[in-house]
MIFIZA-513133 format. One record per residue: residue in three letters; x, y negated, z negated of N, C-alpha, C in turn. Coordinates in pm, whole numbers. Atoms other than C-alpha are relative to their C-alpha. Example, Ala and Ser with C-alpha at 12.3 -4.5 7.8 and 13.67 -1.06 7.14 Angstrom:
lokol ALA, nu 89, nv 119, nw 0, cau 1230, cav 450, caw -780, cu 90, cv -120, cw 0
lokol SER, nu -82, nv 119, nw 6, cau 1367, cav 106, caw -714, cu -77, cv -109, cw -73
! end
This chain:
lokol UNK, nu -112, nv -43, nw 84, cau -1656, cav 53, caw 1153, cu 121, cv 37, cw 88
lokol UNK, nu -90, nv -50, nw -119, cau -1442, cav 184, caw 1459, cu 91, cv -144, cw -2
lokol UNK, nu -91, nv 103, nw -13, cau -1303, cav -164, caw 1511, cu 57, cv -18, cw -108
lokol UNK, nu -69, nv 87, nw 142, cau -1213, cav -248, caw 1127, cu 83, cv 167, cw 31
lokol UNK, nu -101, nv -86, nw -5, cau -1019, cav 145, caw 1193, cu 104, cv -62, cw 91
lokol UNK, nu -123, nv 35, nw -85, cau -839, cav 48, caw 1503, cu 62, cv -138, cw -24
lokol UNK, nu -81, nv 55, nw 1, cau -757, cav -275, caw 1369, cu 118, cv 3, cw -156
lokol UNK, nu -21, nv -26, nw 57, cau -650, cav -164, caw 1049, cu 146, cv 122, cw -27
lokol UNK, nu -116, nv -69, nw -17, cau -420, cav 113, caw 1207, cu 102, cv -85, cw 105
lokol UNK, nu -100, nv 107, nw -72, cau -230, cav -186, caw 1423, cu 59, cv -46, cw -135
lokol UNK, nu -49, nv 33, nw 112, cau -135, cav -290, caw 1081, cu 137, cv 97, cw -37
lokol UNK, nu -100, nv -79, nw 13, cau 17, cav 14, caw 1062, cu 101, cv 67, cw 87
lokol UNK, nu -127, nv -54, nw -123, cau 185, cav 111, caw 1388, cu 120, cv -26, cw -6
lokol UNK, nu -159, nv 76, nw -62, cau 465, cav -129, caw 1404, cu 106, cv 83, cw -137
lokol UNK, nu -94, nv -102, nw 103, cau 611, cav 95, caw 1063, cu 8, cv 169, cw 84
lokol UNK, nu 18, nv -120, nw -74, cau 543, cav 432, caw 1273, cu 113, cv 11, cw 113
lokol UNK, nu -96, nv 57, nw -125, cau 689, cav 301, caw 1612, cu 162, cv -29, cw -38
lokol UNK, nu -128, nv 38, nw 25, cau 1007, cav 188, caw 1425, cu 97, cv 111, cw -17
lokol UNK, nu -74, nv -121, nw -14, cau 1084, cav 537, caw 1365, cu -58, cv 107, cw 103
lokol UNK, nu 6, nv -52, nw -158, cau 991, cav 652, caw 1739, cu -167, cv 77, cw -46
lokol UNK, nu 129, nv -16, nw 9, cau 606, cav 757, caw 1628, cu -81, cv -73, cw -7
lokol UNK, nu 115, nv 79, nw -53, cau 250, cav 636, caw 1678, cu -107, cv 73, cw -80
lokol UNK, nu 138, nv -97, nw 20, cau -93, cav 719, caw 1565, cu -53, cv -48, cw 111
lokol UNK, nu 109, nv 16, nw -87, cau -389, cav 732, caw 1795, cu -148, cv 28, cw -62
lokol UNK, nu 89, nv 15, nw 57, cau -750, cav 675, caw 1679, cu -56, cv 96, cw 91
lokol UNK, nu 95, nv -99, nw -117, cau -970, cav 1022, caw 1820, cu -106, cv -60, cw -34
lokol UNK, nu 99, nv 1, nw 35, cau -1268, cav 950, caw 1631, cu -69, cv -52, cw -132
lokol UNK, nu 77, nv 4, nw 135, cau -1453, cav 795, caw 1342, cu -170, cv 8, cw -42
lokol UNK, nu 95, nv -79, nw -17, cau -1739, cav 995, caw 1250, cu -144, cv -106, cw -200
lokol UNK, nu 57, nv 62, nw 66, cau -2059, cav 861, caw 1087, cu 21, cv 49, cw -170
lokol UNK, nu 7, nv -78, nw 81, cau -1984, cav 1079, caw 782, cu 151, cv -65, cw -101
lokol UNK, nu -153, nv 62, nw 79, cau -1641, cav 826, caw 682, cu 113, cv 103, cw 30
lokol UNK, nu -91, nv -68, nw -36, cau -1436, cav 1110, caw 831, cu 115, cv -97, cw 114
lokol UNK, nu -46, nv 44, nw -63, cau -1163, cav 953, caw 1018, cu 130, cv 65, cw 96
lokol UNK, nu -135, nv -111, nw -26, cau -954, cav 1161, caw 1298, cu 63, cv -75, cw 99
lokol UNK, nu -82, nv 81, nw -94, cau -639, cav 1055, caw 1441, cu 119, cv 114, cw 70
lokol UNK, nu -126, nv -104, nw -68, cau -351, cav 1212, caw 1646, cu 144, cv -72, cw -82
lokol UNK, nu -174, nv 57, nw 15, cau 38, cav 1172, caw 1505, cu 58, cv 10, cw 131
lokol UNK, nu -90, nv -77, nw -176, cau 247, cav 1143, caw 1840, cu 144, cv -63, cw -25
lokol UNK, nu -154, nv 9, nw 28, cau 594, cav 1141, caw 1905, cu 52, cv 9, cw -118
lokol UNK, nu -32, nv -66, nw 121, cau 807, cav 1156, caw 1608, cu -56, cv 60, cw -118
lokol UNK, nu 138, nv -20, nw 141, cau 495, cav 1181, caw 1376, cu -14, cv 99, cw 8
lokol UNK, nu 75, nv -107, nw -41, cau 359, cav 1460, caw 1564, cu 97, cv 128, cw -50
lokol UNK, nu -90, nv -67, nw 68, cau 651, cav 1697, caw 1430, cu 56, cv 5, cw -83
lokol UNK, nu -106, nv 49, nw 120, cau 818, cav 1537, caw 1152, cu -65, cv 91, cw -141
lokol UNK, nu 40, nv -19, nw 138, cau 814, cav 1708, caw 807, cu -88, cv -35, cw -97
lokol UNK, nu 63, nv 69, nw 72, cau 680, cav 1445, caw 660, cu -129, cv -48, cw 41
lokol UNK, nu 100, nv 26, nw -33, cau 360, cav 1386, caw 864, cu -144, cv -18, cw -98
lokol UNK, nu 149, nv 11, nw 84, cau 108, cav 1498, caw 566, cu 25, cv -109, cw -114
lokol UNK, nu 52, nv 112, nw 50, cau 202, cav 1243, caw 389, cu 33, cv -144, cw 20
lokol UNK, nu 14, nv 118, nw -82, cau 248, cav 997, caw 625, cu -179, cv -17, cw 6
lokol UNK, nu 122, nv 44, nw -7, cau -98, cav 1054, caw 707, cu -68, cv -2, cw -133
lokol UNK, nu 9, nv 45, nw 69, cau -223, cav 1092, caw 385, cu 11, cv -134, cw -140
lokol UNK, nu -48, nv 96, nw 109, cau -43, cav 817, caw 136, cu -19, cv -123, cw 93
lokol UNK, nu -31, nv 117, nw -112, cau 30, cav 598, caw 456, cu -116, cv -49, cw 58
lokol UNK, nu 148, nv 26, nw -87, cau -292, cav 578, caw 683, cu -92, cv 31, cw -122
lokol UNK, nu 129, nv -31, nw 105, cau -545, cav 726, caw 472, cu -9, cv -128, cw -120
lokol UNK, nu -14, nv 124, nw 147, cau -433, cav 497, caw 123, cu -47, cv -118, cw 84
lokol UNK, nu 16, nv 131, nw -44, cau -434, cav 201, caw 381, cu -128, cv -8, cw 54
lokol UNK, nu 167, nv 52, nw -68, cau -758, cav 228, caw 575, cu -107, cv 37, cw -110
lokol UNK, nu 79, nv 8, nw 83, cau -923, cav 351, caw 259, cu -21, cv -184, cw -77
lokol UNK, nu -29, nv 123, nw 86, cau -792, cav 17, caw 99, cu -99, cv -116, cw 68
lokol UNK, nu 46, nv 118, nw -105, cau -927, cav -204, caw 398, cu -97, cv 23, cw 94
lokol UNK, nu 152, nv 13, nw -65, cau -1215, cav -89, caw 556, cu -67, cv 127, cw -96
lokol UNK, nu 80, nv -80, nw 28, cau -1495, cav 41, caw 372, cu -92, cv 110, cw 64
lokol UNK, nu 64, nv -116, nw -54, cau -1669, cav 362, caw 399, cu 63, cv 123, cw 78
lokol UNK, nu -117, nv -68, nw -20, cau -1359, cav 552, caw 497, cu 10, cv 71, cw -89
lokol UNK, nu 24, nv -147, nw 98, cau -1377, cav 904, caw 295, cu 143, cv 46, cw 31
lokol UNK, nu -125, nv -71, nw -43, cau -1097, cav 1061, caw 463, cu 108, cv 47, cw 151
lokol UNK, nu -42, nv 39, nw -151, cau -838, cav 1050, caw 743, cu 88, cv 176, cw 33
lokol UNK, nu -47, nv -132, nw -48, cau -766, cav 1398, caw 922, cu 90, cv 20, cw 147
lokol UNK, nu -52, nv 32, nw -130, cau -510, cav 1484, caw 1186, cu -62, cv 77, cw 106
lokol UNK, nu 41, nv -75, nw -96, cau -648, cav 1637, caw 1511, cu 115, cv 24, cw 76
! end
């Protein structure tokens, strides 16, 4: 499942990166927990919870199964 995350959040970088942020994949845990880092602009921005929520989360729920929930570390 790790690979269908990390390729699933390349899908999503190049929208992140465009406004000077990134995610980073820490961990995906047998339990469908999925933890990532926001960096650079992400990592501070206002809007982070629902970047990660609506944005990452909606999308890797959508496209790889067994994905419960995406948390920031």
């Amino acid at each position: 499942m790790r690979e269908q995350v990390e390729e699933a959040l390349n899908d999503i970088k190049p929208n992140l990166q465009r406004d000077g942020g990134d995610v980073e994949l820490v961990e995906v845990g047998p339990d469908g927990i999925v933890k990532v880092r926001l960096v650079g602009a992400c990592g501070n921005c206002p809007m982070s919870q629902i970047t990660l929520k609506i944005g990452i989360e909606g999308h890797l729920k959508k496209v790889v199964p067994g994905v419960k929930e995406v948390v920031a570390v």
